[in-house]
ChimeraX commands (.cxc) that place a marker at each C-alpha (Angstrom):
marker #1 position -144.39,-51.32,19.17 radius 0.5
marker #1 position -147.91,-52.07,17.83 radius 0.5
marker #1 position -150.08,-49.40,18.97 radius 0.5
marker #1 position -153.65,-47.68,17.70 radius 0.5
marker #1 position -153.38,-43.67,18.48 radius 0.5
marker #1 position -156.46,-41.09,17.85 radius 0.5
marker #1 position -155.79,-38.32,14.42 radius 0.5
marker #1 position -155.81,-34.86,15.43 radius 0.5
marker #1 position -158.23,-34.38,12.35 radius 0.5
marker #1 position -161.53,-35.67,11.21 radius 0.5
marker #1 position -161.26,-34.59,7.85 radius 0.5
marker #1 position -158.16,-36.83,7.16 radius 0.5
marker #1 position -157.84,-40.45,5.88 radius 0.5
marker #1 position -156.74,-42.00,8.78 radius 0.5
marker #1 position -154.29,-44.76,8.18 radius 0.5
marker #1 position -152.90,-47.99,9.10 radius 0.5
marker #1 position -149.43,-49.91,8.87 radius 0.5
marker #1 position -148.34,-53.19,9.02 radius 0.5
marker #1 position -144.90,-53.88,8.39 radius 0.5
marker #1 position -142.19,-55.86,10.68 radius 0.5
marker #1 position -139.14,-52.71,11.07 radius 0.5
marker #1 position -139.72,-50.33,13.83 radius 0.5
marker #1 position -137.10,-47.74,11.97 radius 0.5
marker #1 position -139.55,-47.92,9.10 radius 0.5
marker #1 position -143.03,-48.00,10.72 radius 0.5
marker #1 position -141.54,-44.75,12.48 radius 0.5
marker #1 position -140.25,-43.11,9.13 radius 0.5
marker #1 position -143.35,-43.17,7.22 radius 0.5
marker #1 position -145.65,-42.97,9.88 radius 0.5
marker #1 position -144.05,-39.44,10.01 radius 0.5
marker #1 position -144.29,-38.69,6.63 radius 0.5
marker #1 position -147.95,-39.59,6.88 radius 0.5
marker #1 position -148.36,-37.29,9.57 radius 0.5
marker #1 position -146.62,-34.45,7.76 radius 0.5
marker #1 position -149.72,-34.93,5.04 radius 0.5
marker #1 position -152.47,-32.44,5.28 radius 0.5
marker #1 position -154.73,-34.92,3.98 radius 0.5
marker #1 position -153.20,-37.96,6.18 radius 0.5
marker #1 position -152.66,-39.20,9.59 radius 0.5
marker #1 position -151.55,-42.41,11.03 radius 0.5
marker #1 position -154.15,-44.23,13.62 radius 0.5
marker #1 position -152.44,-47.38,14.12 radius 0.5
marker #1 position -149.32,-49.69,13.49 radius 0.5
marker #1 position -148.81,-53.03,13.92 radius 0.5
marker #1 position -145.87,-55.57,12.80 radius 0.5
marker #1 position -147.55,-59.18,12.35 radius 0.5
marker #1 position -151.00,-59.87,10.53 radius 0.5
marker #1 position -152.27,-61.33,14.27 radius 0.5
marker #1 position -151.81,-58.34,15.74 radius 0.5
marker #1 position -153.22,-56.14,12.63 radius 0.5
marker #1 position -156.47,-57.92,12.70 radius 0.5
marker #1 position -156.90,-57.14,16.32 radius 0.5
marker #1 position -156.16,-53.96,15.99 radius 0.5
marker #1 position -158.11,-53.45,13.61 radius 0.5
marker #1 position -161.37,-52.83,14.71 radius 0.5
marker #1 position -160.48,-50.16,17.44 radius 0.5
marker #1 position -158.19,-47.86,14.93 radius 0.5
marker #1 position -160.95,-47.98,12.19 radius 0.5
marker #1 position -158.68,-47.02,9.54 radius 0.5
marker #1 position -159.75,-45.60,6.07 radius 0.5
marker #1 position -156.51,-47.63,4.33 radius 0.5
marker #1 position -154.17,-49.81,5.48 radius 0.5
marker #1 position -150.95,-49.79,4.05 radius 0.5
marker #1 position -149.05,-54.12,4.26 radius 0.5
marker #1 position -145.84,-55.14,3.59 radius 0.5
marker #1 position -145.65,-58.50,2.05 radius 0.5
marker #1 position -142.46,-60.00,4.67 radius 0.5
marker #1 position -144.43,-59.75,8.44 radius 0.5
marker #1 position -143.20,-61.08,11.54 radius 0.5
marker #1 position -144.87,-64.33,11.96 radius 0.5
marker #1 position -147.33,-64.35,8.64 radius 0.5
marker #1 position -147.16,-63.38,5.35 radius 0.5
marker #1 position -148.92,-59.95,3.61 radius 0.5
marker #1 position -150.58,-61.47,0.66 radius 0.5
marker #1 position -152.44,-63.81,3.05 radius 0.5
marker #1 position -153.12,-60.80,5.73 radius 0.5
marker #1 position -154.35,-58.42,2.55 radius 0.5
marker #1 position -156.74,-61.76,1.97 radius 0.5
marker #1 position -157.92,-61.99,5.84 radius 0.5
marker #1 position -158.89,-58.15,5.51 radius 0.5
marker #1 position -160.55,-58.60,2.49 radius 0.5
marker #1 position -162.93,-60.86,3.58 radius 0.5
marker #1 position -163.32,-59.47,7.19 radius 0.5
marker #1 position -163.39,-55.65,6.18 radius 0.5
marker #1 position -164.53,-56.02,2.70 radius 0.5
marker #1 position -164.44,-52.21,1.92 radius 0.5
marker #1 position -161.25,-51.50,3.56 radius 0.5
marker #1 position -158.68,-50.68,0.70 radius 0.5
marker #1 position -155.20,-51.93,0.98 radius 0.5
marker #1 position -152.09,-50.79,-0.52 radius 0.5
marker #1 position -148.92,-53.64,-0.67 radius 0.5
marker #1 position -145.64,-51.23,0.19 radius 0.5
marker #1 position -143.00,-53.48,-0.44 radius 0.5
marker #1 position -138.95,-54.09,-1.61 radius 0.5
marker #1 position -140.22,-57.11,-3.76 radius 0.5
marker #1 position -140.35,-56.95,-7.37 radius 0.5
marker #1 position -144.02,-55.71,-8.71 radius 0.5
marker #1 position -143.52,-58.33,-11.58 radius 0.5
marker #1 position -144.03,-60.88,-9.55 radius 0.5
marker #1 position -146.15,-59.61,-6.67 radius 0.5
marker #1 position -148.01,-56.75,-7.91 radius 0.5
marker #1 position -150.94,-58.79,-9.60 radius 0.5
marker #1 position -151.05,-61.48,-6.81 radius 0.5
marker #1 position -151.53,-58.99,-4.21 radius 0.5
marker #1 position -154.72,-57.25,-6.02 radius 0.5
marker #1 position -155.93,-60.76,-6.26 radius 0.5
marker #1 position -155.66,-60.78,-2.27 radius 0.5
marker #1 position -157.38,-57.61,-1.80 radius 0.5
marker #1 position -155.39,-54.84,-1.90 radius 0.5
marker #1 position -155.99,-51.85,-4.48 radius 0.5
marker #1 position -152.49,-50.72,-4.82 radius 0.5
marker #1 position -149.18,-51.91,-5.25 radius 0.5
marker #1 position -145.87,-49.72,-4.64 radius 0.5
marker #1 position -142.14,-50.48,-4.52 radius 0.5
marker #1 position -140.45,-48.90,-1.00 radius 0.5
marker #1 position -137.40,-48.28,-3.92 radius 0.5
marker #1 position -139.74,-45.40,-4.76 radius 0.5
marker #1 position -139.88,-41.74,-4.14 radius 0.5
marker #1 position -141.68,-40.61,-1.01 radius 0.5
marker #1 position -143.95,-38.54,-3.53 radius 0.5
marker #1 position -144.76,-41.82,-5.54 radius 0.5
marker #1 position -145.37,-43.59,-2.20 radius 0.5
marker #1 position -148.03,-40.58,-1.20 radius 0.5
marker #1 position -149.48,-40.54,-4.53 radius 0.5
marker #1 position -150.00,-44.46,-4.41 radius 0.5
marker #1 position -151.65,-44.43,-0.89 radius 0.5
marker #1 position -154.19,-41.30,-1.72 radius 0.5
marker #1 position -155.10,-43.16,-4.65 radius 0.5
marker #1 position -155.69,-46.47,-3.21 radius 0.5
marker #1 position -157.28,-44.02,-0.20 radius 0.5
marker #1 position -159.86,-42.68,-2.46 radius 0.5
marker #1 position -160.97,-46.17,-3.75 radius 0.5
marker #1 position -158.95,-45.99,-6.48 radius 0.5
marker #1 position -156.57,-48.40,-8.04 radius 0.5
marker #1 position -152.52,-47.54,-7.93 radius 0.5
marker #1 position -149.98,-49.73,-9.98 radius 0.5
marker #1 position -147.28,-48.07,-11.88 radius 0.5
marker #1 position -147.40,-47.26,-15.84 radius 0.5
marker #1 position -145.36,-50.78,-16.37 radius 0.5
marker #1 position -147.22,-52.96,-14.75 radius 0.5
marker #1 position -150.55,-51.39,-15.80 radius 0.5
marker #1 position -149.51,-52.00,-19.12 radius 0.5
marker #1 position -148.10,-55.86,-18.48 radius 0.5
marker #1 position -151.91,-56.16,-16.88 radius 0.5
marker #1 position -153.90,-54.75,-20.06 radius 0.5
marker #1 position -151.29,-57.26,-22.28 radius 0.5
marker #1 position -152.34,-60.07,-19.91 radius 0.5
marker #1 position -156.28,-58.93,-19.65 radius 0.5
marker #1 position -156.14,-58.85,-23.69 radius 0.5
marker #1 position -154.33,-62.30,-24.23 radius 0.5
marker #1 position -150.96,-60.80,-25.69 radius 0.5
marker #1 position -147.89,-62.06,-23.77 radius 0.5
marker #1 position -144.27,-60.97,-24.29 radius 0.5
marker #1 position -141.52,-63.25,-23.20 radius 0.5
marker #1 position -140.65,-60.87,-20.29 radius 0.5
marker #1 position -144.36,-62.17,-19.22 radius 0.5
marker #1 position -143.42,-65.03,-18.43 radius 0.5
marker #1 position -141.36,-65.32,-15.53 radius 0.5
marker #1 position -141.20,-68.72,-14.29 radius 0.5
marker #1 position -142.16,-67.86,-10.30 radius 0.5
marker #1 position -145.22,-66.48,-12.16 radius 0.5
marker #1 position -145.85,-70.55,-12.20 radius 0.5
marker #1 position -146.06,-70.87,-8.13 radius 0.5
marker #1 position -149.12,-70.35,-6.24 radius 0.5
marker #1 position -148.79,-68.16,-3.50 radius 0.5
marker #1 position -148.02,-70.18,-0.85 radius 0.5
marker #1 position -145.51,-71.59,-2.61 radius 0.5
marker #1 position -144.34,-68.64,-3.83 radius 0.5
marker #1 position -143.99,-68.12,0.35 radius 0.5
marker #1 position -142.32,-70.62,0.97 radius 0.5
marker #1 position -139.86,-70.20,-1.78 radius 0.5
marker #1 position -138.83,-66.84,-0.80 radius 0.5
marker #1 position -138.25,-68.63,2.69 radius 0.5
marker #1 position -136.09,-71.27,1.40 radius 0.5
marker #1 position -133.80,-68.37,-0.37 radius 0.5
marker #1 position -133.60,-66.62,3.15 radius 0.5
marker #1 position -131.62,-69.82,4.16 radius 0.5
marker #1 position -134.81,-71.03,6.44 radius 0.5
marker #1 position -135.19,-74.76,7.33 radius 0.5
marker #1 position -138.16,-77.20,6.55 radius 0.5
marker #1 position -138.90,-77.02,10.39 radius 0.5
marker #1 position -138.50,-73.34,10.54 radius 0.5
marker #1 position -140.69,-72.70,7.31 radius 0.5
marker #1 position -143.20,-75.13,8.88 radius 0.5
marker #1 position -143.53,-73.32,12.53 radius 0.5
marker #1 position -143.63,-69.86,10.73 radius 0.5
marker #1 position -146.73,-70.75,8.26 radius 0.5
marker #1 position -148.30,-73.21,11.12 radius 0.5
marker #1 position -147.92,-76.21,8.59 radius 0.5
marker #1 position -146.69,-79.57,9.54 radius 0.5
marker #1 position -142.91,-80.28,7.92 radius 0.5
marker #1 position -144.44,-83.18,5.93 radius 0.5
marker #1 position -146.68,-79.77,3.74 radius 0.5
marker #1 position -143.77,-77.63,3.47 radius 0.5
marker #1 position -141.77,-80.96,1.82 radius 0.5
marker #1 position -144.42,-81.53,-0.78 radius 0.5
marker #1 position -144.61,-77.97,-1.51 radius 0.5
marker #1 position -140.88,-77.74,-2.08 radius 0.5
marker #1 position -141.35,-81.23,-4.52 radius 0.5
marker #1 position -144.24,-79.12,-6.09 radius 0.5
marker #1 position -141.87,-75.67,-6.71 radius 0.5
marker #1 position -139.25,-78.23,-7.86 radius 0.5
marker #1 position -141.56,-80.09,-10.76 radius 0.5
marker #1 position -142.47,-76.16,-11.58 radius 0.5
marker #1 position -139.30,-74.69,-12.04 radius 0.5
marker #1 position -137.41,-77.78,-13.43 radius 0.5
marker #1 position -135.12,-78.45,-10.93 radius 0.5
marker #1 position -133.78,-81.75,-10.21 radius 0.5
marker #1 position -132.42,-81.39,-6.37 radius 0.5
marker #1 position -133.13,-79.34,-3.12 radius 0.5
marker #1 position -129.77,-77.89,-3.78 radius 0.5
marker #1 position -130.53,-76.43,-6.68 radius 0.5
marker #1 position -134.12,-75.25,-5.78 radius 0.5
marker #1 position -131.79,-73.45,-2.93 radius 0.5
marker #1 position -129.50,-71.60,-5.21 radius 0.5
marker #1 position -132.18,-70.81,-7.42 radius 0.5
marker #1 position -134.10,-69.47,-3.96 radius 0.5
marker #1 position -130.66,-67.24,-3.51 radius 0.5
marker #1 position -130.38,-65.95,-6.39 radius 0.5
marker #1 position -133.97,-64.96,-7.08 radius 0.5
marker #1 position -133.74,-63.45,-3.25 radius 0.5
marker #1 position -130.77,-61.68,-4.93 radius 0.5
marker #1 position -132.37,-60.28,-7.68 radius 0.5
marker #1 position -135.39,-59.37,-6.16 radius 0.5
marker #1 position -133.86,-57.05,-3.50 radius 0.5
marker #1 position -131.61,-55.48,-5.92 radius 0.5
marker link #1:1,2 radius 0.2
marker link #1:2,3 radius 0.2
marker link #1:3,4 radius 0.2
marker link #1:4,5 radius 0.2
marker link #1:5,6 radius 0.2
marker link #1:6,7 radius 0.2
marker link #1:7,8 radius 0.2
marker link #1:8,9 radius 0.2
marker link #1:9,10 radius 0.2
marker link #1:10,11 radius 0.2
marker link #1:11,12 radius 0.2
marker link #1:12,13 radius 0.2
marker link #1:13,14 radius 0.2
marker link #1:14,15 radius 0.2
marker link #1:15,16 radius 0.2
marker link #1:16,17 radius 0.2
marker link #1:17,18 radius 0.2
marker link #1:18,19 radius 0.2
marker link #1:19,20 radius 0.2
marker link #1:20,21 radius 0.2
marker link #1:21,22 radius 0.2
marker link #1:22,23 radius 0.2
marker link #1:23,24 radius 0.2
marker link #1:24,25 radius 0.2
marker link #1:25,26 radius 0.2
marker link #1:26,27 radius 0.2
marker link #1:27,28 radius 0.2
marker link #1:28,29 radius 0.2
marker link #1:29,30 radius 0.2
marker link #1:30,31 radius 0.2
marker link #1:31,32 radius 0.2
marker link #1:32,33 radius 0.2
marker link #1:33,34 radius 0.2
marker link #1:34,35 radius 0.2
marker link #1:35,36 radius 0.2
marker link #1:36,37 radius 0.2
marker link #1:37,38 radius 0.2
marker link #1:38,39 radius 0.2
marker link #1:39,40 radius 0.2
marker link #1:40,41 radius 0.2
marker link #1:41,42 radius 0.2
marker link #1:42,43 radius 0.2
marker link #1:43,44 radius 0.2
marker link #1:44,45 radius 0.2
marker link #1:45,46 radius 0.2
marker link #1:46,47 radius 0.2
marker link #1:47,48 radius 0.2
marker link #1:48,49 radius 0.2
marker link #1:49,50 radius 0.2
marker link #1:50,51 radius 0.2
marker link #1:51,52 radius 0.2
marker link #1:52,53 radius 0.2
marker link #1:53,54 radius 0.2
marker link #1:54,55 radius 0.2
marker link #1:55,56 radius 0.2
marker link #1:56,57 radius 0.2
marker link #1:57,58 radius 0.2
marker link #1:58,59 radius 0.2
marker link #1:59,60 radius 0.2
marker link #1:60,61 radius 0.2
marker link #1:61,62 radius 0.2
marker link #1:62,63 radius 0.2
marker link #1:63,64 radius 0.2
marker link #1:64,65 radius 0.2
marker link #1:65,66 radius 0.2
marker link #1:66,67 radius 0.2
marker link #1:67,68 radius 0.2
marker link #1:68,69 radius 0.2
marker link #1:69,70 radius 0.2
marker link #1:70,71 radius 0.2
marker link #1:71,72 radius 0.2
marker link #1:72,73 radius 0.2
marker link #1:73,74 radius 0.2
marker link #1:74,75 radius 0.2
marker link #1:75,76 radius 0.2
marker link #1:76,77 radius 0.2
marker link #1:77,78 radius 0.2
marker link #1:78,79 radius 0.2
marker link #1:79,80 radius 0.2
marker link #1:80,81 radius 0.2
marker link #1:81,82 radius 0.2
marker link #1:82,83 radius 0.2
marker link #1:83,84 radius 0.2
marker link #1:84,85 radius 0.2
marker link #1:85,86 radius 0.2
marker link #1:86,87 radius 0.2
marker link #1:87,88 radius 0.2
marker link #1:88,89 radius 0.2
marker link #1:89,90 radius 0.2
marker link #1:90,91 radius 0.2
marker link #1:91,92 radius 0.2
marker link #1:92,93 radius 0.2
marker link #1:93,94 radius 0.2
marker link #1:94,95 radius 0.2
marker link #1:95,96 radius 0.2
marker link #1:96,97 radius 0.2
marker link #1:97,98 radius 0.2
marker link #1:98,99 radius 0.2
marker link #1:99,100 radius 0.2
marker link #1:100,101 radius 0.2
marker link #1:101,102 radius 0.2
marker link #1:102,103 radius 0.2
marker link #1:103,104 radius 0.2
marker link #1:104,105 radius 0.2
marker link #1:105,106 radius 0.2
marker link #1:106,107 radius 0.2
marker link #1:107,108 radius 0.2
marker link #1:108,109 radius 0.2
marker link #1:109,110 radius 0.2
marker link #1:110,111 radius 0.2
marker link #1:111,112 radius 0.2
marker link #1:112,113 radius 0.2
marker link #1:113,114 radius 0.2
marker link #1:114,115 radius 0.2
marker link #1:115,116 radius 0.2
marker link #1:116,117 radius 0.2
marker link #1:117,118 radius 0.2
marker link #1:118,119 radius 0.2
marker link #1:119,120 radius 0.2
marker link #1:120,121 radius 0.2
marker link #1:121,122 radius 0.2
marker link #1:122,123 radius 0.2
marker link #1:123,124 radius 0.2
marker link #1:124,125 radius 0.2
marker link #1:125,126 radius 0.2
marker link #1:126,127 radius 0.2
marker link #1:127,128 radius 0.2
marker link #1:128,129 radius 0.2
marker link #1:129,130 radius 0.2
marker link #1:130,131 radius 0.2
marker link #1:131,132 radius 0.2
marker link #1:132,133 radius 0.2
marker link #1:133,134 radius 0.2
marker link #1:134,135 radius 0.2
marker link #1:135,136 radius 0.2
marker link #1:136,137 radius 0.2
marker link #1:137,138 radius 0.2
marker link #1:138,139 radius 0.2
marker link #1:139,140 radius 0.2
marker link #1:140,141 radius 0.2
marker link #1:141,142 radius 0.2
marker link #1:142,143 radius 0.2
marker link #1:143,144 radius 0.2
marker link #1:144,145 radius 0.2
marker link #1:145,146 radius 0.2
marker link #1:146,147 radius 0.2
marker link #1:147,148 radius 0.2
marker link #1:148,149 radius 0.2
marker link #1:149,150 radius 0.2
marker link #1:150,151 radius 0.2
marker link #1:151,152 radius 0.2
marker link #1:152,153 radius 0.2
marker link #1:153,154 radius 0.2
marker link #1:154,155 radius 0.2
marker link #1:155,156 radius 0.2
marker link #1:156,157 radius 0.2
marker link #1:157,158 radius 0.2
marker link #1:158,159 radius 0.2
marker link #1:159,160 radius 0.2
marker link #1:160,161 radius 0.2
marker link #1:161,162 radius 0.2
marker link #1:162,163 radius 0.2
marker link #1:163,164 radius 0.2
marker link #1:164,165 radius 0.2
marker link #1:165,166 radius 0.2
marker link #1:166,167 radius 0.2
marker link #1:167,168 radius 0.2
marker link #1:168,169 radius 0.2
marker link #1:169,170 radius 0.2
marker link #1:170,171 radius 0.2
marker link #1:171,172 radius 0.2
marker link #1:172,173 radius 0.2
marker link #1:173,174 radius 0.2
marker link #1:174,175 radius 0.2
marker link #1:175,176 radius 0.2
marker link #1:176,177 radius 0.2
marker link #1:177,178 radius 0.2
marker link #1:178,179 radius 0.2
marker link #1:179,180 radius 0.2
marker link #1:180,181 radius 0.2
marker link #1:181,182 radius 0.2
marker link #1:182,183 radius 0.2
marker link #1:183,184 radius 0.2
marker link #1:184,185 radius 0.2
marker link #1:185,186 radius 0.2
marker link #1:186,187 radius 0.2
marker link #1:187,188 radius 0.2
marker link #1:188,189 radius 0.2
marker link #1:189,190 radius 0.2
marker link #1:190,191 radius 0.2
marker link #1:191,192 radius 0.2
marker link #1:192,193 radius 0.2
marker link #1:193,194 radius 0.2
marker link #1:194,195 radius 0.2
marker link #1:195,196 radius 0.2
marker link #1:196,197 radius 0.2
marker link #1:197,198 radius 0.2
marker link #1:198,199 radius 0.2
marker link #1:199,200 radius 0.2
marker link #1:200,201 radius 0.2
marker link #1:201,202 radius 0.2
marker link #1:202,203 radius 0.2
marker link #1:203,204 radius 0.2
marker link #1:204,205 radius 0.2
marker link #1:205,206 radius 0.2
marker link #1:206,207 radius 0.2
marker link #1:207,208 radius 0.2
marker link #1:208,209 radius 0.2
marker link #1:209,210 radius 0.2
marker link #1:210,211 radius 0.2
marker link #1:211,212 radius 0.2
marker link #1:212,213 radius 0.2
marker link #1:213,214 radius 0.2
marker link #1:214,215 radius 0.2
marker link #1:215,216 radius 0.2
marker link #1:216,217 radius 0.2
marker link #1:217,218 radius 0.2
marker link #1:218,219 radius 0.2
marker link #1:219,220 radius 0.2
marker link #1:220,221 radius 0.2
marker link #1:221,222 radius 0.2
marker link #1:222,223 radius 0.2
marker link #1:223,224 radius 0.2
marker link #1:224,225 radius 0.2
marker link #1:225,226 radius 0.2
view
């Protein structure tokens, strides 16, 4: 249940989480608490209830998955961004840093970590990101500096790296089996947007047919998870 509790501590970074499973809100909210440096102050599982939360926790990092009941994390790590401009924001999440890692510190957030990771990785990452640092791991630090210094390998170029992030959204919606209707009432868009994005993802990845851009959606779901 979405809730904003007091820290025992002054002297600790007091943080945040926004993610859609109870079972894991309640896991690493412990292991936060265990920290002698950390302590939760407030938990929330959709970006509406986050940003009104917000304000009465005054967190000193939030920690956002990137799947959220009712919204997406990339566009929540954007809404605190330009609400709490300070606030840093580390992306905890199952998919694939390749892909997201780089979008997600163009939202906002200062960190990016894979739940697939040790706890210790996962504490390291959110200290970092706590102290107003930056947190990505050693491979995708170096795939940034090849990007930032115009050298690209093949494994660059990974064609969902084409989609923007919405329809990067609604891509990884289509591969969790989700209707046109459904994707439209969970994104608030009318059914006649969420078409014309799909034509758009289809003209990107070179698919002919919306049966193909949903195998493609599978498999990449697939993949990503693995």
């Amino acid at each position: 249940m979405s809730k904003v509790q007091p820290t025992k501590r002054q002297n600790k970074h007091r943080v945040f989480l926004v993610d859609d499973h109870p079972v894991l809100r309640q896991g690493l909210g412990r292991l936060i608490d265990d920290q002698p440096d950390l302590a939760m102050c407030g938990e929330a599982e959709s970006p509406v209830e986050a940003m009104r939360l917000l304000p009465a926790a005054k967190p000193d990092v939030v920690i956002v998955d990137l799947t959220l009941k009712g919204g997406d994390g990339l566009e929540l790590c954007k809404q605190i961004r330009d609400r709490f401009t300070t606030l840093p924001i580390l992306v905890v999440s199952m998919h694939d840093e390749s892909l997201y890692a780089e979008r997600a510190l163009k939202a906002g957030a200062r960190g990016y970590v894979m739940k697939q990771e040790p706890q210790e990785t996962v504490m390291t990452a959110l200290r970092t990101v706590a102290k107003g640092e930056v947190y990505l791991s050693a491979k995708m630090s170096a795939k940034l500096l090849r990007s930032f210094s115009g050298v690209k390998s093949d494994s660059d170029l990974a064609p969902l790296e084409r989609l923007t992030d919405r329809e990067l959204e609604i891509f990884r919606l289509i591969g969790d089996g989700q209707s046109v209707r459904t994707i439209a009432e969970k994104l608030f868009l009318s059914t006649k947007t969420v078409e014309a994005h799909k034509e758009h993802i289809k003209q990107k990845l070179n698919l002919k047919s919306s049966n193909e851009l949903l195998q493609y959606a599978i498999e990449a779901r697939v993949t990503d998870r693995q």
